[in-house]
HTML snippet that shows the backbone in 3Dmol.js (N, CA, C, O; Angstrom):
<script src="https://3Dmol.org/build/3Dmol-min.js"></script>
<div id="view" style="width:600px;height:400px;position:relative"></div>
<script>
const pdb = `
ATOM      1  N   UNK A   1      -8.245 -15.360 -11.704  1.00  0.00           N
ATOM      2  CA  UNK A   1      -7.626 -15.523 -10.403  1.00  0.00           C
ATOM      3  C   UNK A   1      -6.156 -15.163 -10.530  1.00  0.00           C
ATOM      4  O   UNK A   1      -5.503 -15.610 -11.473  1.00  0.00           O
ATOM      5  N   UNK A   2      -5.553 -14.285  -9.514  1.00  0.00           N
ATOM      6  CA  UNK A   2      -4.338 -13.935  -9.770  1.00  0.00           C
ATOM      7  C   UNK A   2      -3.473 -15.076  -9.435  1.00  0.00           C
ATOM      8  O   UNK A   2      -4.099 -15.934  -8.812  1.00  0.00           O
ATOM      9  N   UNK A   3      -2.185 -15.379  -9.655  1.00  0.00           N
ATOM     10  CA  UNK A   3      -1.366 -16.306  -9.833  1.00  0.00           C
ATOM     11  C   UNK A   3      -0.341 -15.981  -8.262  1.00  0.00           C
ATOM     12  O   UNK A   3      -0.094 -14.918  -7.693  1.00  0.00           O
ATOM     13  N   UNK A   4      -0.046 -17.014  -8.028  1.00  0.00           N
ATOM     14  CA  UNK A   4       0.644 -16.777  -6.285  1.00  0.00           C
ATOM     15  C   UNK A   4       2.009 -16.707  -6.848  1.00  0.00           C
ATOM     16  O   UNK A   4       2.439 -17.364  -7.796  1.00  0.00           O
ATOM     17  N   UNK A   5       2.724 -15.697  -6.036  1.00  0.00           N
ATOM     18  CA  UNK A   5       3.922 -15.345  -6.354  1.00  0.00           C
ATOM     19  C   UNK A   5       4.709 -15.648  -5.109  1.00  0.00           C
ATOM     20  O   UNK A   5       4.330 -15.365  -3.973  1.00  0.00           O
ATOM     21  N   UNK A   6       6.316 -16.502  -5.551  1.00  0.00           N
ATOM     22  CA  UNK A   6       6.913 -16.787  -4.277  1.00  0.00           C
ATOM     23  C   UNK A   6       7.996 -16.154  -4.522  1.00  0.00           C
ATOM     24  O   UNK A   6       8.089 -15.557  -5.595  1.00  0.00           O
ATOM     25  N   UNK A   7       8.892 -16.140  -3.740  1.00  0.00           N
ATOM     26  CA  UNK A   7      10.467 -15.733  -3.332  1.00  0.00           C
ATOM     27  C   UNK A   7      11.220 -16.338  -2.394  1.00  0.00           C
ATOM     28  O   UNK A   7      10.868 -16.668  -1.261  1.00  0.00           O
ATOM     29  N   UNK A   8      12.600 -16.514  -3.068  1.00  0.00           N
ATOM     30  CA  UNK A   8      13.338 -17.533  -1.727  1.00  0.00           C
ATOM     31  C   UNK A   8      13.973 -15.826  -1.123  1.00  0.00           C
ATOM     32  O   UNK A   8      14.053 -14.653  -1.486  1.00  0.00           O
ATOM     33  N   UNK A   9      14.276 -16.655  -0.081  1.00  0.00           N
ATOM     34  CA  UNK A   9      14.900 -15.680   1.296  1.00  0.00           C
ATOM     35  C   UNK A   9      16.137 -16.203   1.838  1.00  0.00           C
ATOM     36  O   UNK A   9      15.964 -17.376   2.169  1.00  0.00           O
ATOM     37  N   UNK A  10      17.632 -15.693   2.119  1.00  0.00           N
ATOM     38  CA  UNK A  10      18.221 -16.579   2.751  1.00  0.00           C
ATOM     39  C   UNK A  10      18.058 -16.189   4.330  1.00  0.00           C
ATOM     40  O   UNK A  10      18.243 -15.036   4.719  1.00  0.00           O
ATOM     41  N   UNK A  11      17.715 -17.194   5.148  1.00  0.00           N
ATOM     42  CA  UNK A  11      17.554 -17.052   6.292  1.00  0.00           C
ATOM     43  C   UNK A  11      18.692 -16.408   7.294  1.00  0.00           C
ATOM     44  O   UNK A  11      18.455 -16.027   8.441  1.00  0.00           O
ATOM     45  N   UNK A  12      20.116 -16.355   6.566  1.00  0.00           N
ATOM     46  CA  UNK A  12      21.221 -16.138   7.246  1.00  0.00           C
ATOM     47  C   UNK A  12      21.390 -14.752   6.993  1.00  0.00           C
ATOM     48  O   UNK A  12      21.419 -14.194   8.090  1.00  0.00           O
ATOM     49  N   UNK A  13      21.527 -13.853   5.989  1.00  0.00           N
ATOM     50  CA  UNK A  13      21.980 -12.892   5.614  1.00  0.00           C
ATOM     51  C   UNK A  13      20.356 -11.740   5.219  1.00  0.00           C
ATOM     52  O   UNK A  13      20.210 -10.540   5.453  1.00  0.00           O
ATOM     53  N   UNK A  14      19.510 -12.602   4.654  1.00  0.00           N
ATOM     54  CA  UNK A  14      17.972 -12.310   4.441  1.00  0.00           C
ATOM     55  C   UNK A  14      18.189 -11.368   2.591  1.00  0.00           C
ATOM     56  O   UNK A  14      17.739 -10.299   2.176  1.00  0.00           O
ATOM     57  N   UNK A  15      19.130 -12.499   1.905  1.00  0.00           N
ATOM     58  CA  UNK A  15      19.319 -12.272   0.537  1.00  0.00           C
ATOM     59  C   UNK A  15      18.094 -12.282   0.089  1.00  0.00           C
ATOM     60  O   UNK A  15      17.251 -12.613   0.922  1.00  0.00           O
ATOM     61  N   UNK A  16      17.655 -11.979  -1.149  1.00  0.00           N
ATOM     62  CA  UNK A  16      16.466 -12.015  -2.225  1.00  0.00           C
ATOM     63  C   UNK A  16      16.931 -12.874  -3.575  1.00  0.00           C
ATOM     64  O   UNK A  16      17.933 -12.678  -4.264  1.00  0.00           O
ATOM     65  N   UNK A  17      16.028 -13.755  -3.719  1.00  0.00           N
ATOM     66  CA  UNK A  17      16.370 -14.406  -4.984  1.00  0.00           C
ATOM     67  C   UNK A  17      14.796 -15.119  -5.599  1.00  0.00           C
ATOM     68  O   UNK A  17      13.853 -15.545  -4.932  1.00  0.00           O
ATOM     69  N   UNK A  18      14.991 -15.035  -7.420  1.00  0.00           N
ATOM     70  CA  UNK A  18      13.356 -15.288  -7.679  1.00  0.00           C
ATOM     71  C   UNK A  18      13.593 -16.467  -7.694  1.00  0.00           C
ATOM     72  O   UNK A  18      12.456 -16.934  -7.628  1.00  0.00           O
ATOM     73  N   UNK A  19      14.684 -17.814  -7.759  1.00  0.00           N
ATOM     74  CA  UNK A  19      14.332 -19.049  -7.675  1.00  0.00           C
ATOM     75  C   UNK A  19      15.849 -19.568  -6.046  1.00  0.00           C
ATOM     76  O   UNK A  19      16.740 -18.958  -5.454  1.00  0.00           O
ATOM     77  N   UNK A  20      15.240 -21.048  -6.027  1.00  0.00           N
ATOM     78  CA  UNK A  20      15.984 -21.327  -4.911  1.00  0.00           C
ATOM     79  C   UNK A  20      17.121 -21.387  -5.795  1.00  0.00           C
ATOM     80  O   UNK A  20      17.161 -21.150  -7.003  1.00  0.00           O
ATOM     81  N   UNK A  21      18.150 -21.783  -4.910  1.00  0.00           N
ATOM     82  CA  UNK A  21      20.230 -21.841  -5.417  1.00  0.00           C
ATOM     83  C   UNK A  21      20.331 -22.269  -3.795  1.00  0.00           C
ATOM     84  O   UNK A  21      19.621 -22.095  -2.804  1.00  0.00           O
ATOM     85  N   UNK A  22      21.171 -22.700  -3.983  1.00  0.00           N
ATOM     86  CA  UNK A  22      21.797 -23.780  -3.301  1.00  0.00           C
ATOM     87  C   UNK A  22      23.201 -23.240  -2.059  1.00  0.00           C
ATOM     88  O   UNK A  22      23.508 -23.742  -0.978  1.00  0.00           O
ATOM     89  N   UNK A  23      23.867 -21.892  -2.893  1.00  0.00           N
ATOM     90  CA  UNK A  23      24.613 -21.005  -1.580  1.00  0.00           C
ATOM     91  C   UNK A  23      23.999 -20.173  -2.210  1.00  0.00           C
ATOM     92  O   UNK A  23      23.390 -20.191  -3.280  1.00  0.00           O
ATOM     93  N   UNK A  24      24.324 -18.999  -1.026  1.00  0.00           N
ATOM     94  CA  UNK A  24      23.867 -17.857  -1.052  1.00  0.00           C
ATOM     95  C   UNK A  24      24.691 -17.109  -1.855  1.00  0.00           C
ATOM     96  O   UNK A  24      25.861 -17.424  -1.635  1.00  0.00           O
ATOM     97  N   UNK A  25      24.548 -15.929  -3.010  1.00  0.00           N
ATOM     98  CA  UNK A  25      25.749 -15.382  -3.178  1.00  0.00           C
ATOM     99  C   UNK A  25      26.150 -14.017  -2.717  1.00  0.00           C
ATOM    100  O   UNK A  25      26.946 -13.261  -3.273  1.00  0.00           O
ATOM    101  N   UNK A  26      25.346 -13.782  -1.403  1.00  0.00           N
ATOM    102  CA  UNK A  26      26.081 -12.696  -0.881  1.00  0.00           C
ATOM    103  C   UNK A  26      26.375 -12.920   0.791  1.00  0.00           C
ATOM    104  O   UNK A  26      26.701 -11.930   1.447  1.00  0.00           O
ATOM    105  N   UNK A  27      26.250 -14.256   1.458  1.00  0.00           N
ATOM    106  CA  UNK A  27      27.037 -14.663   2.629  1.00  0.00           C
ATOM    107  C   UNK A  27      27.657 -15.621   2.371  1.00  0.00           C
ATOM    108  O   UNK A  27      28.715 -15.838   2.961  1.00  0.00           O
ATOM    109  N   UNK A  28      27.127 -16.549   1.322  1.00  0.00           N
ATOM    110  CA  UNK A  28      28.336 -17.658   0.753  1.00  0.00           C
ATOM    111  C   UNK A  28      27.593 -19.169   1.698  1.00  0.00           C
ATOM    112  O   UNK A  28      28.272 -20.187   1.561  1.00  0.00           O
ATOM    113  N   UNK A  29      26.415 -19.313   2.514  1.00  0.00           N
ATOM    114  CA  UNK A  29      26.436 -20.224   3.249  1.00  0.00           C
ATOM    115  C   UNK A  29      25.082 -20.880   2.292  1.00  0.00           C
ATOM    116  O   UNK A  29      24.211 -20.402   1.566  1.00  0.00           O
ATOM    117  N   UNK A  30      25.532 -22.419   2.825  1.00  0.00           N
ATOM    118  CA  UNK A  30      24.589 -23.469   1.420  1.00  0.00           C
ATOM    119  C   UNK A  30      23.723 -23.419   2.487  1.00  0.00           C
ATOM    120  O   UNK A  30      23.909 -23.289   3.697  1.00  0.00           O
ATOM    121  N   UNK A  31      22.460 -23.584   1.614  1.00  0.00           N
ATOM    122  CA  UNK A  31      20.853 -24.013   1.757  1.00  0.00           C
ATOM    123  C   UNK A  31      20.296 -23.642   3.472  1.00  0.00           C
ATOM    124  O   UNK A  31      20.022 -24.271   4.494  1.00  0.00           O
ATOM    125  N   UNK A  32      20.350 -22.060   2.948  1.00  0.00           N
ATOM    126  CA  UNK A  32      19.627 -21.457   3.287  1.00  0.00           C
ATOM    127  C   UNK A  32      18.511 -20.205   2.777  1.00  0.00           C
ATOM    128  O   UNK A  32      18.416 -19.035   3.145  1.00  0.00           O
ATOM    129  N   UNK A  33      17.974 -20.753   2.087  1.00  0.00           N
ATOM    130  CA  UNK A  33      17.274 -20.064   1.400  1.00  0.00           C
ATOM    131  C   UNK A  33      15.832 -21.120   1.609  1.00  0.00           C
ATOM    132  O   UNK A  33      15.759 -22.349   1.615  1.00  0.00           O
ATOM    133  N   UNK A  34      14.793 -20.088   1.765  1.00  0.00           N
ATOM    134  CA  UNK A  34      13.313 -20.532   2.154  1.00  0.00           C
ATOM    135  C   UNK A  34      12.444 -19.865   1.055  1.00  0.00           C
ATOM    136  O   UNK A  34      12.620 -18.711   0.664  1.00  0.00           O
ATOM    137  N   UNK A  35      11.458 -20.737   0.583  1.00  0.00           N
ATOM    138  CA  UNK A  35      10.438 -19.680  -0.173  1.00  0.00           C
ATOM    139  C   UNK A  35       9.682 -19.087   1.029  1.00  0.00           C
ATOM    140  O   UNK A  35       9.663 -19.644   2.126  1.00  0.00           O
ATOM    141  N   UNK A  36       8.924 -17.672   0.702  1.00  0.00           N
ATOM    142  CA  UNK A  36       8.295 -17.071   1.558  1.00  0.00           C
ATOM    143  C   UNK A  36       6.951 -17.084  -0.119  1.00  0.00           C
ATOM    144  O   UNK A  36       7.222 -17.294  -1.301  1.00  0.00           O
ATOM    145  N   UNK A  37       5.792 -16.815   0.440  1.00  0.00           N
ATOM    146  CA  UNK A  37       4.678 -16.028  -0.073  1.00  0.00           C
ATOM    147  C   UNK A  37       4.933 -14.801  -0.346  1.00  0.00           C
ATOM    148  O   UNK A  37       5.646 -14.195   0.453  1.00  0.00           O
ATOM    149  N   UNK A  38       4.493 -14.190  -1.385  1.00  0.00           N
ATOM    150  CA  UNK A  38       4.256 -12.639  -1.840  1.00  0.00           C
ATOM    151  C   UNK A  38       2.901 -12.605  -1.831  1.00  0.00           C
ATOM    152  O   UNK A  38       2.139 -13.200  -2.593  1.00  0.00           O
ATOM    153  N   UNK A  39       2.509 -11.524  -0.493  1.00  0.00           N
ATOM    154  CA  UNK A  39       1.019 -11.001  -0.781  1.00  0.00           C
ATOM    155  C   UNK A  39       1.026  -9.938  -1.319  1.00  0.00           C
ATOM    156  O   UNK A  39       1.819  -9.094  -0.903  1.00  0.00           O
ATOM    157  N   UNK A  40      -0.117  -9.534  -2.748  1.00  0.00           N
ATOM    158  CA  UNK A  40      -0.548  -8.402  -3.231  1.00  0.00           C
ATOM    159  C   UNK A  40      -1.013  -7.350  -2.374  1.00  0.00           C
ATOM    160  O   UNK A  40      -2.022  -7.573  -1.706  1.00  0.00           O
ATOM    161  N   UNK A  41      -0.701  -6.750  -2.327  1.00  0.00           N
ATOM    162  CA  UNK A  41      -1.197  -5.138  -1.349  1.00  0.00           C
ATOM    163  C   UNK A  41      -2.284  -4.862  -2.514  1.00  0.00           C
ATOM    164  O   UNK A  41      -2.189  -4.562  -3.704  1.00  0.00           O
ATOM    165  N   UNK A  42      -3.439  -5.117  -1.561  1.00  0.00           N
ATOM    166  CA  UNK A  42      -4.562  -4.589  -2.819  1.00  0.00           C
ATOM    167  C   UNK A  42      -5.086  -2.758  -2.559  1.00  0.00           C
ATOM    168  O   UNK A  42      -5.834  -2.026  -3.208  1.00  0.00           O
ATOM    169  N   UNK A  43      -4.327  -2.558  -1.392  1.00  0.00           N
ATOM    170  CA  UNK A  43      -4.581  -0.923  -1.644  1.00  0.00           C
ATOM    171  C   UNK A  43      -3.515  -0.076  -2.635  1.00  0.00           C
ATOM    172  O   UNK A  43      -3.350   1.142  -2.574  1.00  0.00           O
ATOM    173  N   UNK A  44      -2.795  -1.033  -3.605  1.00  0.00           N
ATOM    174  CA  UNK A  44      -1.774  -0.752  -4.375  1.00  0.00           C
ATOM    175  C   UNK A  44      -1.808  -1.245  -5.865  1.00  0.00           C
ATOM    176  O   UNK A  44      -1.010  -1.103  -6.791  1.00  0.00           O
ATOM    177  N   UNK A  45      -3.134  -1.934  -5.751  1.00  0.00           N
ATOM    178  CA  UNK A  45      -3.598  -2.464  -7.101  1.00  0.00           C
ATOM    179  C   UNK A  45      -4.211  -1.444  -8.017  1.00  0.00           C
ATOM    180  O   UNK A  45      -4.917  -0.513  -7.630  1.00  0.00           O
ATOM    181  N   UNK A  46      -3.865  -1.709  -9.336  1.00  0.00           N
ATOM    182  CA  UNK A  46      -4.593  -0.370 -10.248  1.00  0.00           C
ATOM    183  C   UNK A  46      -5.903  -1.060 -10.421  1.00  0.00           C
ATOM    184  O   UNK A  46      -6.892  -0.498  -9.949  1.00  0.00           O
ATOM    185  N   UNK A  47      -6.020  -1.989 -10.920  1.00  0.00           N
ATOM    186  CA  UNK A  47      -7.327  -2.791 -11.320  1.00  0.00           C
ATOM    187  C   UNK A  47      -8.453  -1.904  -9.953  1.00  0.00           C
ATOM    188  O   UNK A  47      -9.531  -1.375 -10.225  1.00  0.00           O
ATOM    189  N   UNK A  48      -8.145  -1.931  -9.257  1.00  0.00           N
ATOM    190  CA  UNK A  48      -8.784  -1.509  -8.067  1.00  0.00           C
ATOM    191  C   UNK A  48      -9.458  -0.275  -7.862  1.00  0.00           C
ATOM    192  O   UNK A  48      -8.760   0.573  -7.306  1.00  0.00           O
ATOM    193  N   UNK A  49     -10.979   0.174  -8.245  1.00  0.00           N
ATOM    194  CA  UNK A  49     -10.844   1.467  -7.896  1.00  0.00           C
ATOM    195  C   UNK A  49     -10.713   2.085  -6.782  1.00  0.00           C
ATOM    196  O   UNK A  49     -10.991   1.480  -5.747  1.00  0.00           O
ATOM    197  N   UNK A  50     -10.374   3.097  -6.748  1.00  0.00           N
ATOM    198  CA  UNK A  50      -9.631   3.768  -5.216  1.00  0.00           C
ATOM    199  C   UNK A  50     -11.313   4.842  -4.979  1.00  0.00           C
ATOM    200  O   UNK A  50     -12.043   5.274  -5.870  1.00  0.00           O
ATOM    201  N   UNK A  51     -11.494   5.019  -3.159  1.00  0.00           N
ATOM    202  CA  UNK A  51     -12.683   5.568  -2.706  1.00  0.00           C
ATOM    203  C   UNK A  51     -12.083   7.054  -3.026  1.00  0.00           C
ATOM    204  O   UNK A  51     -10.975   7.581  -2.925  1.00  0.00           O
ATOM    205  N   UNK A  52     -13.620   7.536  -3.546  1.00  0.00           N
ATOM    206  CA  UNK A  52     -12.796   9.190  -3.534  1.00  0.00           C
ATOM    207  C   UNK A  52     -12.870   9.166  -5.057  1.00  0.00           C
ATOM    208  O   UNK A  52     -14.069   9.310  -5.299  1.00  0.00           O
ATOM    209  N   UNK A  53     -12.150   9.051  -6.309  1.00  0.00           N
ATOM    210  CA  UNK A  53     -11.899   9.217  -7.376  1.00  0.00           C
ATOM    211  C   UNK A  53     -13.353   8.529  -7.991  1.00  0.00           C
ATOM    212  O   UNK A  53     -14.127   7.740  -7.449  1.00  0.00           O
ATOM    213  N   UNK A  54     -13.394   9.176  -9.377  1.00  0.00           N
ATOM    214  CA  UNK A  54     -14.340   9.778 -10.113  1.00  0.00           C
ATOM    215  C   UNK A  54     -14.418   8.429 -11.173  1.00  0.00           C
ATOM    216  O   UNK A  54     -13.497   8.503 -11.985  1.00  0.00           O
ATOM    217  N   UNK A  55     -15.070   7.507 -11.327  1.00  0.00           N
ATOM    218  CA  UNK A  55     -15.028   6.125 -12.273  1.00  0.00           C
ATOM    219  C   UNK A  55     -15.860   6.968 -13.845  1.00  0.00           C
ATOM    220  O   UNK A  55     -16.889   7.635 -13.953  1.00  0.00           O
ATOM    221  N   UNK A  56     -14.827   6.523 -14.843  1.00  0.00           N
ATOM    222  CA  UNK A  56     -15.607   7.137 -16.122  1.00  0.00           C
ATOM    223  C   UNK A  56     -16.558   6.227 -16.438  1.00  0.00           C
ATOM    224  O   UNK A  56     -16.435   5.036 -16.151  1.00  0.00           O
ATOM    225  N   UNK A  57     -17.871   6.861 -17.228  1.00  0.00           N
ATOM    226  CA  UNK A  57     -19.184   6.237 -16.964  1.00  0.00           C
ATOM    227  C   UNK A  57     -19.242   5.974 -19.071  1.00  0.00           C
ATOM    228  O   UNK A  57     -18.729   6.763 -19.865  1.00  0.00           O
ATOM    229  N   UNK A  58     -19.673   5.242 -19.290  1.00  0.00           N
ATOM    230  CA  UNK A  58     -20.133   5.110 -21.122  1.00  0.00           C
ATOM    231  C   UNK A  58     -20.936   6.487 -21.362  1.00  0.00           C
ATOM    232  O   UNK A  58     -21.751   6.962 -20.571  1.00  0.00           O
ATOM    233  N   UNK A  59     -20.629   6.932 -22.362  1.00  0.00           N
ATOM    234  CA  UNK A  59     -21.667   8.095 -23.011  1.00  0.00           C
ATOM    235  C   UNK A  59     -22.200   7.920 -24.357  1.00  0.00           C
ATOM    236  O   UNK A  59     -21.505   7.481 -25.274  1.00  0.00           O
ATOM    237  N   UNK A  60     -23.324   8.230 -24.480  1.00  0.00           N
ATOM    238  CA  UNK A  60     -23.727   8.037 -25.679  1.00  0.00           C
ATOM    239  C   UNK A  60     -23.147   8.788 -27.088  1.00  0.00           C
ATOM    240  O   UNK A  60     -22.783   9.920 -26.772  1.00  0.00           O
ATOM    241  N   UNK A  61     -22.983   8.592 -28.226  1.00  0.00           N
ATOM    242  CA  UNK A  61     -22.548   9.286 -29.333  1.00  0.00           C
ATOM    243  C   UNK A  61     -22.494  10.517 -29.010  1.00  0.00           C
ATOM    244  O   UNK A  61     -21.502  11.187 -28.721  1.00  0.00           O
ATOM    245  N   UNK A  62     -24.322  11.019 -29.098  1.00  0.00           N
ATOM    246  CA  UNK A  62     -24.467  12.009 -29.229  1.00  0.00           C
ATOM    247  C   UNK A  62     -24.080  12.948 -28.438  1.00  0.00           C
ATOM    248  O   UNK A  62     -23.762  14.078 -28.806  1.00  0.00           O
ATOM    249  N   UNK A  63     -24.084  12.461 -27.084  1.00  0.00           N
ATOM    250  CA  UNK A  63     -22.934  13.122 -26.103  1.00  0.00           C
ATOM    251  C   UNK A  63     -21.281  13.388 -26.668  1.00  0.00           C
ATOM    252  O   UNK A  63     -20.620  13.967 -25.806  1.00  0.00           O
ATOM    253  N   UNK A  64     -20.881  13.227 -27.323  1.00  0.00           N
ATOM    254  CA  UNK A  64     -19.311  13.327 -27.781  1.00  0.00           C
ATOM    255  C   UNK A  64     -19.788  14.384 -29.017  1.00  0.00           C
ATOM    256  O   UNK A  64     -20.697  14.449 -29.844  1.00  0.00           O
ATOM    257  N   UNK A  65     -18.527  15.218 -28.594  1.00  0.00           N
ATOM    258  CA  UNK A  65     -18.160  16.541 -28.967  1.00  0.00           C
ATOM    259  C   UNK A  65     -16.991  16.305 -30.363  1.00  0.00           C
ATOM    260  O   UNK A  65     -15.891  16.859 -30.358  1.00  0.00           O
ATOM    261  N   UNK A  66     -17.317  15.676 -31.156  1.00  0.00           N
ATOM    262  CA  UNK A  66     -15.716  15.631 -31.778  1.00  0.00           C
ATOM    263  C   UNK A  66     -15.160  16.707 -32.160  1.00  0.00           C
ATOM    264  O   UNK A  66     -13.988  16.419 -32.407  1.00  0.00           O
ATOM    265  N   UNK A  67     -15.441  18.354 -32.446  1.00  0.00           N
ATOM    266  CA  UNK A  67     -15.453  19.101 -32.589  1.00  0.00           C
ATOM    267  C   UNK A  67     -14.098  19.577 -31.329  1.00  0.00           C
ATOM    268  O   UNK A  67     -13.511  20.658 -31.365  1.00  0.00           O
ATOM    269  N   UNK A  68     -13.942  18.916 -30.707  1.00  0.00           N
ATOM    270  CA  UNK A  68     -13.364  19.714 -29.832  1.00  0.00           C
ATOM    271  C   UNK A  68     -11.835  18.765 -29.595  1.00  0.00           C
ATOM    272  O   UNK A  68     -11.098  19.033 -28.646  1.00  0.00           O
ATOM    273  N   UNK A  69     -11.518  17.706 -30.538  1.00  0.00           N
ATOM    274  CA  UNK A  69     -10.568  17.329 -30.768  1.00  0.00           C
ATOM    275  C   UNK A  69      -9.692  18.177 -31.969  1.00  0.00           C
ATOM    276  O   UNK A  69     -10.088  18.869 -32.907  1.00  0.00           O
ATOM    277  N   UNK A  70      -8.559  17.870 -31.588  1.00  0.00           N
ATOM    278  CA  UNK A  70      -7.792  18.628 -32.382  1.00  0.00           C
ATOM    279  C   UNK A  70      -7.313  17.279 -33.702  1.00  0.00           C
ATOM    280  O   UNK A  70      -6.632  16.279 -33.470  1.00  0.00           O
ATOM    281  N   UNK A  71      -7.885  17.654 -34.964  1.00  0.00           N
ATOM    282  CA  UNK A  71      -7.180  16.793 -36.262  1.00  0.00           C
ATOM    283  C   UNK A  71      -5.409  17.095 -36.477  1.00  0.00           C
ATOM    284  O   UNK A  71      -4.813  18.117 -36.138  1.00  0.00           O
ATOM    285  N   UNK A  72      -4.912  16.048 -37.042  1.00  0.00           N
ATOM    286  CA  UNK A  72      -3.807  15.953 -37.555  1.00  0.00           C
ATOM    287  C   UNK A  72      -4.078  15.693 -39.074  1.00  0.00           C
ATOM    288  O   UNK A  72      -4.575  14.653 -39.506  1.00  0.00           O
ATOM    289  N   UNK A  73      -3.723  16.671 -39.765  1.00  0.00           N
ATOM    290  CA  UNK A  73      -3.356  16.136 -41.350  1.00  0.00           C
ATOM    291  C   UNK A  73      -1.769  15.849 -41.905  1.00  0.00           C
ATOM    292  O   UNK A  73      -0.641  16.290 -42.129  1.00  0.00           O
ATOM    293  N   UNK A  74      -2.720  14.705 -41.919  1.00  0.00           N
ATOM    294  CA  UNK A  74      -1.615  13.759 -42.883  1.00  0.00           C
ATOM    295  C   UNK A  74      -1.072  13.241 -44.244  1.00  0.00           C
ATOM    296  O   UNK A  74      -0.439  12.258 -44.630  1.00  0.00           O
ATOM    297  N   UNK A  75      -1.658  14.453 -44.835  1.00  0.00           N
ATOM    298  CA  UNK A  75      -1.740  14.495 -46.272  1.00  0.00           C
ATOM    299  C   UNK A  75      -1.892  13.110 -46.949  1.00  0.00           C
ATOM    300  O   UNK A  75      -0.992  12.597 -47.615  1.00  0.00           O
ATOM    301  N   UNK A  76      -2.927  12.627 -46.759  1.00  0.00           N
ATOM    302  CA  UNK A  76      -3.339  11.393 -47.078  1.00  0.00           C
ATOM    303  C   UNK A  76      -5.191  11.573 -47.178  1.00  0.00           C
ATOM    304  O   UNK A  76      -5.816  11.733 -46.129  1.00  0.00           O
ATOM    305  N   UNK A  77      -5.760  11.533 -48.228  1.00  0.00           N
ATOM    306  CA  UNK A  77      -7.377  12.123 -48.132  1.00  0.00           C
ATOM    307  C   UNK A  77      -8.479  11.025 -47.367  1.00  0.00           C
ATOM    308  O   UNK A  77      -9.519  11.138 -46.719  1.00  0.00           O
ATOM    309  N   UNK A  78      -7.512   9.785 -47.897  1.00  0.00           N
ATOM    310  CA  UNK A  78      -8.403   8.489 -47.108  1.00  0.00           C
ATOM    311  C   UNK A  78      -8.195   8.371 -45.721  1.00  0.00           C
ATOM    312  O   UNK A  78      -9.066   8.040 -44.917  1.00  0.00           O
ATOM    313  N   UNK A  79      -6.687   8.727 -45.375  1.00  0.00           N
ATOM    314  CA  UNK A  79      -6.657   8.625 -43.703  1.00  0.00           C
ATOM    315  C   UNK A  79      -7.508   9.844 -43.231  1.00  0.00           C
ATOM    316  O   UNK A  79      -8.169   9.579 -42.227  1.00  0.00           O
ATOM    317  N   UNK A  80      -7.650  11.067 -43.687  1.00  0.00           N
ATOM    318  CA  UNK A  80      -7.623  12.169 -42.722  1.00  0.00           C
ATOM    319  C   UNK A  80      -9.354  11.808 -42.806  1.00  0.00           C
ATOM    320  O   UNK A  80      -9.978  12.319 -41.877  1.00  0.00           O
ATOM    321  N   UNK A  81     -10.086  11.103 -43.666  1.00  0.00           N
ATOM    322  CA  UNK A  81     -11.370  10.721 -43.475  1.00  0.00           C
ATOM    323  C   UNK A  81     -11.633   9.974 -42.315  1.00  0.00           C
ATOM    324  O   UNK A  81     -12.777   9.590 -42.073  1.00  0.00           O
TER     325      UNK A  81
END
`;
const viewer = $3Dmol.createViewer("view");
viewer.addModel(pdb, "pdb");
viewer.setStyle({}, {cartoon: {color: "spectrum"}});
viewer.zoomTo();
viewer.render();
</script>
Protein backbone atom coordinates (compact mmCIF):
# COMPACT_ATOMS: atom_id res chain seq x y z
CA UNK A 1 0.00 0.00 0.00
CA UNK A 2 1.46 3.27 -0.95
CA UNK A 3 2.18 5.62 1.96
CA UNK A 4 0.00 9.09 2.05
CA UNK A 5 2.00 11.99 1.41
CA UNK A 6 1.21 15.50 2.96
CA UNK A 7 2.37 19.12 2.51
CA UNK A 8 1.82 22.26 4.48
CA UNK A 9 0.57 25.27 2.38
CA UNK A 10 0.61 28.79 3.63
CA UNK A 11 -2.79 29.96 3.15
CA UNK A 12 -1.63 33.66 2.86
CA UNK A 13 1.05 33.75 0.29
CA UNK A 14 0.36 29.75 -0.86
CA UNK A 15 4.25 28.95 0.25
CA UNK A 16 5.32 25.13 0.01
CA UNK A 17 6.87 23.47 2.87
CA UNK A 18 7.47 19.46 3.66
CA UNK A 19 6.80 20.01 7.45
CA UNK A 20 4.57 22.65 9.36
CA UNK A 21 6.80 26.01 10.87
CA UNK A 22 5.18 28.27 12.58
CA UNK A 23 5.87 31.77 10.16
CA UNK A 24 6.02 31.64 6.89
CA UNK A 25 9.40 32.38 5.41
CA UNK A 26 8.43 34.03 2.41
CA UNK A 27 5.35 36.46 3.72
CA UNK A 28 6.63 36.41 7.26
CA UNK A 29 2.90 35.83 8.74
CA UNK A 30 2.61 33.07 11.84
CA UNK A 31 0.45 29.98 11.48
CA UNK A 32 -0.64 29.89 8.45
CA UNK A 33 0.27 27.02 7.04
CA UNK A 34 -2.33 23.96 6.47
CA UNK A 35 -1.45 20.38 5.56
CA UNK A 36 -3.11 19.60 2.24
CA UNK A 37 -3.11 15.75 0.83
CA UNK A 38 -0.82 14.76 -2.09
CA UNK A 39 -2.71 12.63 -4.58
CA UNK A 40 -0.61 10.25 -6.85
CA UNK A 41 -1.51 10.89 -10.51
CA UNK A 42 -1.67 7.29 -11.42
CA UNK A 43 -1.57 8.15 -15.18
CA UNK A 44 2.06 9.21 -14.14
CA UNK A 45 2.98 6.13 -12.30
CA UNK A 46 5.78 3.86 -13.81
CA UNK A 47 4.69 0.78 -11.85
CA UNK A 48 1.68 1.25 -14.10
CA UNK A 49 1.48 -0.20 -17.41
CA UNK A 50 0.48 2.36 -19.93
CA UNK A 51 -2.49 1.14 -22.85
CA UNK A 52 -0.77 0.90 -26.14
CA UNK A 53 2.86 -0.26 -25.13
CA UNK A 54 4.19 -3.69 -25.58
CA UNK A 55 4.59 -5.65 -21.77
CA UNK A 56 7.84 -8.00 -22.01
CA UNK A 57 6.63 -11.58 -21.73
CA UNK A 58 9.33 -14.57 -19.94
CA UNK A 59 11.09 -16.61 -22.69
CA UNK A 60 12.35 -19.73 -22.49
CA UNK A 61 16.32 -20.45 -22.62
CA UNK A 62 16.16 -21.85 -25.65
CA UNK A 63 14.59 -18.87 -27.07
CA UNK A 64 17.72 -16.58 -26.12
CA UNK A 65 20.20 -15.93 -28.67
CA UNK A 66 23.41 -15.31 -26.66
CA UNK A 67 25.24 -15.23 -29.72
CA UNK A 68 24.08 -12.00 -30.47
CA UNK A 69 25.44 -10.24 -27.40
CA UNK A 70 28.46 -8.56 -27.68
CA UNK A 71 31.44 -10.13 -24.95
CA UNK A 72 33.82 -7.94 -23.14
CA UNK A 73 37.26 -9.44 -22.38
CA UNK A 74 38.64 -8.90 -19.41
CA UNK A 75 41.63 -10.65 -19.39
CA UNK A 76 40.64 -12.67 -16.60
CA UNK A 77 39.88 -16.62 -17.93
CA UNK A 78 37.47 -17.27 -14.91
CA UNK A 79 35.47 -14.04 -15.42
CA UNK A 80 35.26 -14.11 -19.22
CA UNK A 81 33.73 -17.83 -18.47
Amino acid sequence: MAKTQTTFFCQNCGAQSAKWIGRCNSCGEWNTYVEELLHRDKKNDPWQSKAGTSVSKPRSISQIQPDLLERIDTHNQELNR
